[in-house]
MIVONU-959443 format. One line per field, with one value per residue: residue in one letter; residue number from 1; x, y, z of N, C-alpha, C in turn. Coordinates in pm, 1 decimal, padded with zeros to 6 digits. Each point is the difference from the previous one (the first is absolute). Layout:
BEGIN
residu: c(A; ...)
num: c(NUM; ...)
nx: c(X; ...)
ny: c(Y; ...)
nz: c(Z; ...)
cax: c(X; ...)
cay: c(Y; ...)
caz: c(Z; ...)
cx: c(X; ...)
cy: c(Y; ...)
cz: c(Z; ...)
// end
This chain:
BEGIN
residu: c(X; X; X; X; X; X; X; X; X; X; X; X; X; X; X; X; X; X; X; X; X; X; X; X; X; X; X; X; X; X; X; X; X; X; X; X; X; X; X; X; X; X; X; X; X; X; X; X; X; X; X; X; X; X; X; X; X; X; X; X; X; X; X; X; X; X; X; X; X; X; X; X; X; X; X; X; X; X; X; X; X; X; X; X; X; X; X; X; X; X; X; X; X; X; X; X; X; X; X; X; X; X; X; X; X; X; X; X; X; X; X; X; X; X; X; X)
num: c(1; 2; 3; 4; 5; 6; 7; 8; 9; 10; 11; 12; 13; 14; 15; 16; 17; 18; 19; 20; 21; 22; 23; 24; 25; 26; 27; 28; 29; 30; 31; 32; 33; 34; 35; 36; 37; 38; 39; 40; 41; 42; 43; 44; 45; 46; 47; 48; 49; 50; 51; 52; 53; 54; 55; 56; 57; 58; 59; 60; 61; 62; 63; 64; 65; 66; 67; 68; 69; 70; 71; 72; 73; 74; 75; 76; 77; 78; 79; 80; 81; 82; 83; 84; 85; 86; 87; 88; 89; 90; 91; 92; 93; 94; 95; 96; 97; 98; 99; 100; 101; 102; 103; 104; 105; 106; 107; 108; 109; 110; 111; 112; 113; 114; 115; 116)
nx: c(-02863.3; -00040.9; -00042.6; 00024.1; -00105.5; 00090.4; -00122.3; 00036.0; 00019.0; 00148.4; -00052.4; 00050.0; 00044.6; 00151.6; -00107.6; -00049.9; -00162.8; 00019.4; 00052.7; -00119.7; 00035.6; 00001.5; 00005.1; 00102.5; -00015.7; 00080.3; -00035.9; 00084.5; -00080.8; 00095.2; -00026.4; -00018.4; 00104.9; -00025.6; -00093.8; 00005.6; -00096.8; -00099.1; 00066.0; 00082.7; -00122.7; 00101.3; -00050.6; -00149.3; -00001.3; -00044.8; 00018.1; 00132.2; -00016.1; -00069.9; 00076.7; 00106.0; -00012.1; -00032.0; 00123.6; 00095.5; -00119.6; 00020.1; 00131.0; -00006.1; 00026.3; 00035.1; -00040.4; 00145.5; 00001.0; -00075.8; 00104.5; -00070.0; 00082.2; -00083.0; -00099.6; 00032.5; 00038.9; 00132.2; -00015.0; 00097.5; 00079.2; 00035.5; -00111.3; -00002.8; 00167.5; -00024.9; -00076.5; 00063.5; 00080.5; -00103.1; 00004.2; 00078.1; 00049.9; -00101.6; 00088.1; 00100.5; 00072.0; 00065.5; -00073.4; 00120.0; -00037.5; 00043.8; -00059.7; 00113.4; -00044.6; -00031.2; 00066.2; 00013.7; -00015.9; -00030.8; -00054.2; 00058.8; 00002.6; -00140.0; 00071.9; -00076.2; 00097.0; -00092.9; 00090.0; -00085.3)
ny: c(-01526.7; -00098.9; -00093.5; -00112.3; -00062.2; -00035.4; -00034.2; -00013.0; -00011.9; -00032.8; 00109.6; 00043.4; -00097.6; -00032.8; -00030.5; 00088.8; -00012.7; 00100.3; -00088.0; -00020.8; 00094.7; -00026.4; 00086.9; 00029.3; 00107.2; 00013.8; 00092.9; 00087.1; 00104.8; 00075.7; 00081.5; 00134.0; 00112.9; 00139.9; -00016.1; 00037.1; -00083.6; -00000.6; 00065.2; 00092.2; -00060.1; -00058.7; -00108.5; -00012.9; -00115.7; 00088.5; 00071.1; -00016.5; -00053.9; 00045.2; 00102.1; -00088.4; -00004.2; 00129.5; -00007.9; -00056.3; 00041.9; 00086.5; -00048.9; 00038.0; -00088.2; 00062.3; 00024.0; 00057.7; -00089.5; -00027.3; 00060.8; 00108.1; 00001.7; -00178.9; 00018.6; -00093.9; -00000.4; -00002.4; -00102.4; 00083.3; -00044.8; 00029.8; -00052.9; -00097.6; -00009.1; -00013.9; -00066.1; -00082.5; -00002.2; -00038.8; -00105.7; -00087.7; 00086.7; -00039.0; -00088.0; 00077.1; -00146.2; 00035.5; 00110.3; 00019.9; -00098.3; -00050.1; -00078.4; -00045.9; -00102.3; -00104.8; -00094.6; -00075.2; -00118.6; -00099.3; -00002.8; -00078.7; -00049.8; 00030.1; 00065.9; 00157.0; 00123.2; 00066.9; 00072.6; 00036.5)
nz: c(05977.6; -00084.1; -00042.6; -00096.9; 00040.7; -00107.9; -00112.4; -00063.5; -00087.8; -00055.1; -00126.9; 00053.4; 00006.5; 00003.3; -00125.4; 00020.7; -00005.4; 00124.3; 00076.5; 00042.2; 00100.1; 00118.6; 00064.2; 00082.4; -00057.1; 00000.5; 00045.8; -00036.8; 00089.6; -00093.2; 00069.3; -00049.0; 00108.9; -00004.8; 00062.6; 00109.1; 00083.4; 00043.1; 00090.1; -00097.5; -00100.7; -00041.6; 00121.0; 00019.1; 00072.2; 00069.4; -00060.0; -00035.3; 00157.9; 00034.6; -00059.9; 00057.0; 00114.3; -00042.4; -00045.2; 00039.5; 00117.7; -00104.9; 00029.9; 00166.1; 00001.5; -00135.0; -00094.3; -00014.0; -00131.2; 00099.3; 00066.4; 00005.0; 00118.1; 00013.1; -00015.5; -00058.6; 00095.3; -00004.9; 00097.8; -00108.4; 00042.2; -00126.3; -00064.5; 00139.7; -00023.8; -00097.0; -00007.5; 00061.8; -00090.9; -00122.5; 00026.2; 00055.8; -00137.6; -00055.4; 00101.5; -00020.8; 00046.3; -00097.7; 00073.1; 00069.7; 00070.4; -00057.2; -00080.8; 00085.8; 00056.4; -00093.1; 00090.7; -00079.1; 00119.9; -00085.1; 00174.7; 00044.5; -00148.8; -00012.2; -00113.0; -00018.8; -00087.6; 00036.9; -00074.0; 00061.3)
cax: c(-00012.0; -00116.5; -00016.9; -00114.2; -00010.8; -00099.2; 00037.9; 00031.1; 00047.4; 00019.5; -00097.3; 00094.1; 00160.0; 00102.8; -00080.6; -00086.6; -00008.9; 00104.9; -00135.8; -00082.0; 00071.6; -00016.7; 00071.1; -00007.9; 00030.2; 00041.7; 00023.1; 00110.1; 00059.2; 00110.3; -00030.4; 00142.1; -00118.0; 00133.2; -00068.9; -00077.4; -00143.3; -00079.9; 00025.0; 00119.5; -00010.3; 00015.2; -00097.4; -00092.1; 00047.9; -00180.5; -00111.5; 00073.7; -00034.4; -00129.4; -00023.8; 00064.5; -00082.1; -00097.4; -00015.8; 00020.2; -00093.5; -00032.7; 00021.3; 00032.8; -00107.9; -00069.7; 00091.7; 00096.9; -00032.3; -00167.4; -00033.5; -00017.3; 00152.1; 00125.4; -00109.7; 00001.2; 00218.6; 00092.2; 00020.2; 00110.5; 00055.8; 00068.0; -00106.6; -00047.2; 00063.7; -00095.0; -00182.2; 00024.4; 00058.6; -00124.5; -00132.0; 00063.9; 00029.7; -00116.7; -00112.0; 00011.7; 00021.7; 00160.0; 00030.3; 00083.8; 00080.8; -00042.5; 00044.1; 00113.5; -00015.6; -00077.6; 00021.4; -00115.2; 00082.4; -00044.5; 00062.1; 00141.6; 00112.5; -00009.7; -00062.5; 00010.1; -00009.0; -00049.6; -00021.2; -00054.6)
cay: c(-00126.3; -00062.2; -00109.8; -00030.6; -00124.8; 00003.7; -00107.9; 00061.0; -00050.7; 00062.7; -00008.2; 00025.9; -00078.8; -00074.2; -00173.8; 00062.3; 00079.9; -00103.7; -00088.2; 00098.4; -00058.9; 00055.4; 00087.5; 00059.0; 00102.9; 00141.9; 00138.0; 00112.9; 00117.6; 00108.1; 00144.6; 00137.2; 00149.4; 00103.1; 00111.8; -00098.6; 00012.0; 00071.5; -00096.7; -00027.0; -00143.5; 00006.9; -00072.2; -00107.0; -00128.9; -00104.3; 00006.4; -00037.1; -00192.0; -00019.7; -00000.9; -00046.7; -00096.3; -00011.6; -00030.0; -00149.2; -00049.3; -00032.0; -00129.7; -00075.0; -00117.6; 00002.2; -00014.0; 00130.4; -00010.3; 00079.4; 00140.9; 00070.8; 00093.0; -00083.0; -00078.3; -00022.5; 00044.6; -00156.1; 00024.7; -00059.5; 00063.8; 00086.1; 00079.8; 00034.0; 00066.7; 00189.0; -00008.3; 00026.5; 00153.3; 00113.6; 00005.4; 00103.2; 00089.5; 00034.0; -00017.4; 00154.6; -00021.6; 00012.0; 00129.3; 00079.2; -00119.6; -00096.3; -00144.8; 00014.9; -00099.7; -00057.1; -00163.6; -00119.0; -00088.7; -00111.8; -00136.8; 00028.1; 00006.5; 00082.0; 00155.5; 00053.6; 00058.8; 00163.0; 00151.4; 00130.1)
caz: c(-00070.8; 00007.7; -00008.4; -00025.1; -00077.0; -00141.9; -00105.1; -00146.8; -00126.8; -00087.3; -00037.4; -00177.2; 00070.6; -00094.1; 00004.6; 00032.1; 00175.9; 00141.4; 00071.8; 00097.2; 00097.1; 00086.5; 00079.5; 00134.0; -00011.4; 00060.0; -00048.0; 00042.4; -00084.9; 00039.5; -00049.5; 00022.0; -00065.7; 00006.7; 00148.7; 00122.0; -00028.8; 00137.7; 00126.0; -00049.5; -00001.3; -00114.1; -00103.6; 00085.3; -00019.8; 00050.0; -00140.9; -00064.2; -00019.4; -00057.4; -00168.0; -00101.5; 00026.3; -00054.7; -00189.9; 00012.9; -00012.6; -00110.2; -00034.7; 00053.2; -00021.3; -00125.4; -00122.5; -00043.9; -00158.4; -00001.9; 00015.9; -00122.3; -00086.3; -00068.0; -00136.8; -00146.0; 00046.6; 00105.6; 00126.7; 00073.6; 00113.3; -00062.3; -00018.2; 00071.5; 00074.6; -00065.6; 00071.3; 00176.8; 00019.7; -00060.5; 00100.8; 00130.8; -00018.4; -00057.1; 00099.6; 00110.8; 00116.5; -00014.4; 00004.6; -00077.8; -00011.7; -00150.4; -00050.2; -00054.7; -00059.1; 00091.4; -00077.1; -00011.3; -00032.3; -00050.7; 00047.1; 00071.9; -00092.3; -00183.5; 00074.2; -00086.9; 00018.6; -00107.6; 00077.5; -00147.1)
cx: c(-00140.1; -00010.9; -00155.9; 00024.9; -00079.7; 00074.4; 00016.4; 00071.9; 00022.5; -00069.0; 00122.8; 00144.4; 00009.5; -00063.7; -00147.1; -00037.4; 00021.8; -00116.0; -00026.6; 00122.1; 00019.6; 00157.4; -00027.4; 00043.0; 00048.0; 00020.3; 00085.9; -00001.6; 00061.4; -00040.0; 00088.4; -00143.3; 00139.5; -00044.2; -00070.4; -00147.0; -00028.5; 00084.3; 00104.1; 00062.0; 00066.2; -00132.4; -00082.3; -00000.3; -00139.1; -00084.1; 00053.0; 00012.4; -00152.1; -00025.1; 00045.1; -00095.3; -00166.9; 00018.3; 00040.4; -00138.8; -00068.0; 00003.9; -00011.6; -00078.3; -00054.5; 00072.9; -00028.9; -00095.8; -00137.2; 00035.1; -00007.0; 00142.3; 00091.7; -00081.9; 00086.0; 00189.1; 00029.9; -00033.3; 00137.9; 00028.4; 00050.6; -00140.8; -00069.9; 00067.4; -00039.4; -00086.9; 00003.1; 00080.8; -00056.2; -00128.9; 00037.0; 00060.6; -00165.4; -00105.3; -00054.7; 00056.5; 00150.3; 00008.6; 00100.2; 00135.9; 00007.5; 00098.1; 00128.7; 00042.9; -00125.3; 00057.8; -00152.3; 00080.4; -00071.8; 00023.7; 00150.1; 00130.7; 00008.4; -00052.0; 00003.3; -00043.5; -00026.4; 00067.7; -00060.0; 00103.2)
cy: c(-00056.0; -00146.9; -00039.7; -00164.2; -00011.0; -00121.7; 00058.4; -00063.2; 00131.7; -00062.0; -00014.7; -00021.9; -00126.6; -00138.4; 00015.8; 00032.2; -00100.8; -00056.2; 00094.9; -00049.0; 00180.0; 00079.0; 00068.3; 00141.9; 00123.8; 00124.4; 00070.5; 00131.9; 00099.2; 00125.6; 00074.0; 00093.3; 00065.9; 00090.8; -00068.5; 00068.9; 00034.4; -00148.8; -00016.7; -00144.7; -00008.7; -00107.7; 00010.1; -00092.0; -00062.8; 00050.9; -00046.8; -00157.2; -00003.1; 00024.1; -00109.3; -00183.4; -00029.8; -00030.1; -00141.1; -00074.6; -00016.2; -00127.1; -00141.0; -00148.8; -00005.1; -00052.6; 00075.3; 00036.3; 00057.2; 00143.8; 00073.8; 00091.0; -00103.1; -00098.0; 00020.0; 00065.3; -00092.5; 00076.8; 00007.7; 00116.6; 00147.6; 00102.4; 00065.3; 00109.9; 00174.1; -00024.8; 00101.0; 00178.1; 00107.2; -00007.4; 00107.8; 00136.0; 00084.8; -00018.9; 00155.7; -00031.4; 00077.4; 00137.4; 00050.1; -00087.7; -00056.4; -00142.0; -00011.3; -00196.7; -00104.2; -00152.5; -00074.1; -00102.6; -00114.1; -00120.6; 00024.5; 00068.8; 00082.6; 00154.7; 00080.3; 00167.7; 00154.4; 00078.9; 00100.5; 00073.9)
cz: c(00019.8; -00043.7; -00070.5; -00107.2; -00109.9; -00061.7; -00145.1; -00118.8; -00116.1; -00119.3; -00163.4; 00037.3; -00127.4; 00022.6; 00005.6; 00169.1; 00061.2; 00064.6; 00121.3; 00128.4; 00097.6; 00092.0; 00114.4; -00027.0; 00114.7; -00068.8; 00066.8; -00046.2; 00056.0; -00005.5; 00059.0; -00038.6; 00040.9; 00088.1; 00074.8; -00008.6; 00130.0; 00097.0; 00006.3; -00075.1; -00176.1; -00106.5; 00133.0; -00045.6; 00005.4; -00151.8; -00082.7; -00045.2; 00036.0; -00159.6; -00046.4; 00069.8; -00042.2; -00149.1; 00038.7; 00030.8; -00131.3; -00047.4; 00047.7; -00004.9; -00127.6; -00083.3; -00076.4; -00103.3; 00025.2; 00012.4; -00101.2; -00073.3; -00075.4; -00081.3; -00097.4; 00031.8; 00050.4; 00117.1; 00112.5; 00147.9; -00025.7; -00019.8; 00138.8; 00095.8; -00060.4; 00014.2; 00155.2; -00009.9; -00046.3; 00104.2; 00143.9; -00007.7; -00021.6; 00197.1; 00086.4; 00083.5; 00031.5; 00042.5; -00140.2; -00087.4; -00132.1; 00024.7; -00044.3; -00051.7; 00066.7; -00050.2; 00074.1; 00066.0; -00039.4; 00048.8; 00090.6; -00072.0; -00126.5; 00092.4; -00125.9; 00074.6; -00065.0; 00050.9; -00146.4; 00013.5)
// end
């Protein structure tokens, strides 16, 4: 898991765009592989949350709408939860392992979830 603080606004929502307003983000991700890796380890855990702590820094303290994968996209929770699972599947960090889900949670109460 990872964590990160961002501000963001949906850009295309019911009235038009949402007012700029901010979140405590958490990240969750699930992986599975079907053979163990050197150490007899089904995941390393230590490259694994450095990959995924290094994409939340992406965000962290910004706002969402500047990054270049969501110019001109909603910023929803839904978009970021495949952001985080193409990015971390694409990091090398996963050995043999792959992305079996990743939820976003949006604050204490809203959550959203990918599985490719």
């Amino acid at each position: 898991s990872a964590r990160f603080e961002a501000a963001h606004n949906l850009i295309d929502y019911a009235g038009g765009p949402e007012p700029l307003h901010g979140h405590s983000y958490e990240v969750e991700a699930v992986l599975e592989t079907d053979k163990l890796q050197q150490y007899d380890l089904a995941v390393d855990f230590v490259p694994v949350r450095t990959a995924l702590e290094t994409i939340a820094k992406e965000f962290d303290y910004g706002y969402i709408n500047d990054h270049p994968a969501f110019r001109g996209r909603n910023t929803s929770v839904e978009n970021l939860t495949r952001y985080f699972a193409e990015r971390l599947e694409a990091s090398g960090a996963l050995g043999w392992s792959r992305v079996v889900e990743i939820t976003i949670w949006e604050g204490p109460e809203n959550r959203a979830t990918f599985r490719p």
